[in-house]
C-alpha positions as CSV (number, residue, x, y, z in Angstrom):
1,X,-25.4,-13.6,29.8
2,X,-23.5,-15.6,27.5
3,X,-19.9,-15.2,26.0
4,X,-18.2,-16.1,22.7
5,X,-14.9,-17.9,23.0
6,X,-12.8,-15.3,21.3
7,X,-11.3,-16.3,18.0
8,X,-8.0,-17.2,18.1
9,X,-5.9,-15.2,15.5
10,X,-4.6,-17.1,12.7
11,X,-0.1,-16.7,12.8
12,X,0.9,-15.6,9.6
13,X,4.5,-14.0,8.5
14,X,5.0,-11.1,5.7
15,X,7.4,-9.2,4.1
16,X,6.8,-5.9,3.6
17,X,8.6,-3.3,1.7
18,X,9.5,0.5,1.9
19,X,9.3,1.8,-1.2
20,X,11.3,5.3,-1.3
21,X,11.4,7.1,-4.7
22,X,14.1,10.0,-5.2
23,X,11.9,12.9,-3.8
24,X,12.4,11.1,-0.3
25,X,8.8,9.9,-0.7
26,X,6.7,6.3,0.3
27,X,4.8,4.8,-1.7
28,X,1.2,3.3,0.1
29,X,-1.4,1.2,-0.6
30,X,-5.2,3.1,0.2
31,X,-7.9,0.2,1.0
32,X,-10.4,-1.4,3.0
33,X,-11.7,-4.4,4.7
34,X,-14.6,-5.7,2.8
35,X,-16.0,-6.2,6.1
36,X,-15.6,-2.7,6.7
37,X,-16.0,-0.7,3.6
38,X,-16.3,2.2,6.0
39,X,-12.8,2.4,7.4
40,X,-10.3,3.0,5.1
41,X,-6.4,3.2,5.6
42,X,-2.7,3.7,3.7
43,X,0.0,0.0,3.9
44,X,2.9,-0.6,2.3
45,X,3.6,-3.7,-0.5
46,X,4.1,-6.6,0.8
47,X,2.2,-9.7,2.0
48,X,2.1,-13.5,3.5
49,X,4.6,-15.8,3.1
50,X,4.2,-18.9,0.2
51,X,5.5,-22.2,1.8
52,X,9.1,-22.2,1.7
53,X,9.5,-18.6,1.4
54,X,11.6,-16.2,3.7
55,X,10.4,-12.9,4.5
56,X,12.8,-11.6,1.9
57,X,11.5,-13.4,-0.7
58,X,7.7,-12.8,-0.1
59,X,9.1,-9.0,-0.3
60,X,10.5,-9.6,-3.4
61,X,7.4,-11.5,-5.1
62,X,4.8,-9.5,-3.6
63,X,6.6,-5.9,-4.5
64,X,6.9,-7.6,-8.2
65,X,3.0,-8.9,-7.9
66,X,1.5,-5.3,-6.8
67,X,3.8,-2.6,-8.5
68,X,5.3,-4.7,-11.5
69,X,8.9,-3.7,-9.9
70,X,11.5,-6.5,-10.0
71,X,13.7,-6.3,-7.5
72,X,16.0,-9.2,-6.8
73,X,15.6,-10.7,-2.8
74,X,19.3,-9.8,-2.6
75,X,18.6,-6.0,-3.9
76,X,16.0,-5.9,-0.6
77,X,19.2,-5.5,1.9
78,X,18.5,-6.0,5.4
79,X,15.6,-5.9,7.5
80,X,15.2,-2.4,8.7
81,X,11.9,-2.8,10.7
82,X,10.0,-5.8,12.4
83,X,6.6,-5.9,14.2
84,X,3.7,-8.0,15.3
85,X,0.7,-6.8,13.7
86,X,-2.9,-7.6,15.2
87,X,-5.9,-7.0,12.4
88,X,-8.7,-8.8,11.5
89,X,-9.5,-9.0,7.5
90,X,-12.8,-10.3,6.3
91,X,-13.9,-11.3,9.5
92,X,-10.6,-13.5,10.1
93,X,-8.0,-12.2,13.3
94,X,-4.6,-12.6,12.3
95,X,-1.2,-12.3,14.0
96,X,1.1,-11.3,11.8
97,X,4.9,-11.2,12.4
98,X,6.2,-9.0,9.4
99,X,9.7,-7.6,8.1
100,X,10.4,-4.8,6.5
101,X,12.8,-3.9,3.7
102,X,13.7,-0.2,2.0
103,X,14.3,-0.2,-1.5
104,X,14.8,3.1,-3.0
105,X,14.0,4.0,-6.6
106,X,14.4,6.9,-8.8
107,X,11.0,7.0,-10.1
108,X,8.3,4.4,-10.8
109,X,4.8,4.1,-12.4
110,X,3.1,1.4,-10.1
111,X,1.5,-1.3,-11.8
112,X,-1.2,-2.9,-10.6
113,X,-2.5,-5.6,-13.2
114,X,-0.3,-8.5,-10.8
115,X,-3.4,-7.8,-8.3
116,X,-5.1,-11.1,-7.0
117,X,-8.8,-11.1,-6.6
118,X,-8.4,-10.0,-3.0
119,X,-6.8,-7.1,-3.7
120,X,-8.6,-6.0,-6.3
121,X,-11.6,-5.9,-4.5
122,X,-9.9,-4.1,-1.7
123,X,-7.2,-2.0,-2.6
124,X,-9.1,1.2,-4.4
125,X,-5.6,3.2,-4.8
126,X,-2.3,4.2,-4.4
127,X,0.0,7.3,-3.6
128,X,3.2,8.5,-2.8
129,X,3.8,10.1,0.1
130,X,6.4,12.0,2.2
131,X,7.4,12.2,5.9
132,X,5.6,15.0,6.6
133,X,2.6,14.1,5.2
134,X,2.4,11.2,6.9
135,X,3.3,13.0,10.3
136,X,0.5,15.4,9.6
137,X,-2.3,13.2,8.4
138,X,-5.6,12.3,10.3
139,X,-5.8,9.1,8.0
140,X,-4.9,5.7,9.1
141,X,-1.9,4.1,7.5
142,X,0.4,1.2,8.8
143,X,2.9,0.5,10.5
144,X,1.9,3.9,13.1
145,X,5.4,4.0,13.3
146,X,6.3,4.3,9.5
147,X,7.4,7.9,9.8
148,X,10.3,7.7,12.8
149,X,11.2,4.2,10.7
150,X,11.5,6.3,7.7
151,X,13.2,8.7,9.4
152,X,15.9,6.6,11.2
153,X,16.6,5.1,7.9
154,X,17.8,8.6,6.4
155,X,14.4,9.3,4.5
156,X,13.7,13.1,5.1
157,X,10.8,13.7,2.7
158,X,10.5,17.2,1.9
């Protein structure tokens, strides 16, 4: 019997951002792996940092590049979550050390024409949604813990 050496993940670090609109609502991402057209799950903005960048700033460019909203890297405030994420995407494992940051928003109609080819080929939707909805959802959205974050940052969703 032979083994595969297992791949070792590539490190990568991302900003990420919690976008709250005023009905106490999320806004998430609905895609797939195009390795995996089959299993389909919910993320927040946000992606991998450019060289140079802080996680605040990849927040900042990559809410701008995937909703059209400009939000200055000192509007982000602080970090309010942190994780290591383990996924594999198109066949590559990644560890991915990622911050999160809340902005809050009266309303907004997300534009998606700042896309890159990668996302547009994987990201198939978007939708708002509220702490309850999330806590009573059988589909797969990330962070797992996005609801008690939500929660402990004084997002009640109704």
């Amino acid at each position: 019997m032979s083994t595969q050496p297992q791949q070792q993940p590539r490190l990568r670090r991302a900003g990420r951002v919690l976008l709250v609109d005023a009905r106490e609502r999320v806004l998430l991402f609905h895609g797939t792996d195009p390795h995996r057209p089959h299993e389909s799950y919910w993320f927040t903005p946000g992606g991998g940092l450019d060289v140079g960048e802080t996680t605040a700033q990849a927040a900042a460019r990559e809410l701008f590049e995937e909703t059209g909203l400009a939000v200055p890297v000192d509007g982000l405030g602080p970090v309010v979550h942190s994780q290591t994420a383990h996924f594999t995407f198109a066949g590559v494992a990644y560890q991915q050390e990622q911050d999160f940051f809340l902005v809050r928003v009266d309303s907004w109609s997300v534009d998606t024409s700042g896309f890159d080819e990668v996302e547009q080929a994987a990201v198939d939707g978007h939708r708002w949604w509220s702490v309850p909805e999330l806590s009573q959802t059988d589909e797969m959205y990330y962070p797992v813990e996005l609801p008690s974050v939500l929660t402990a940052q004084g997002v009640a969703g109704c």
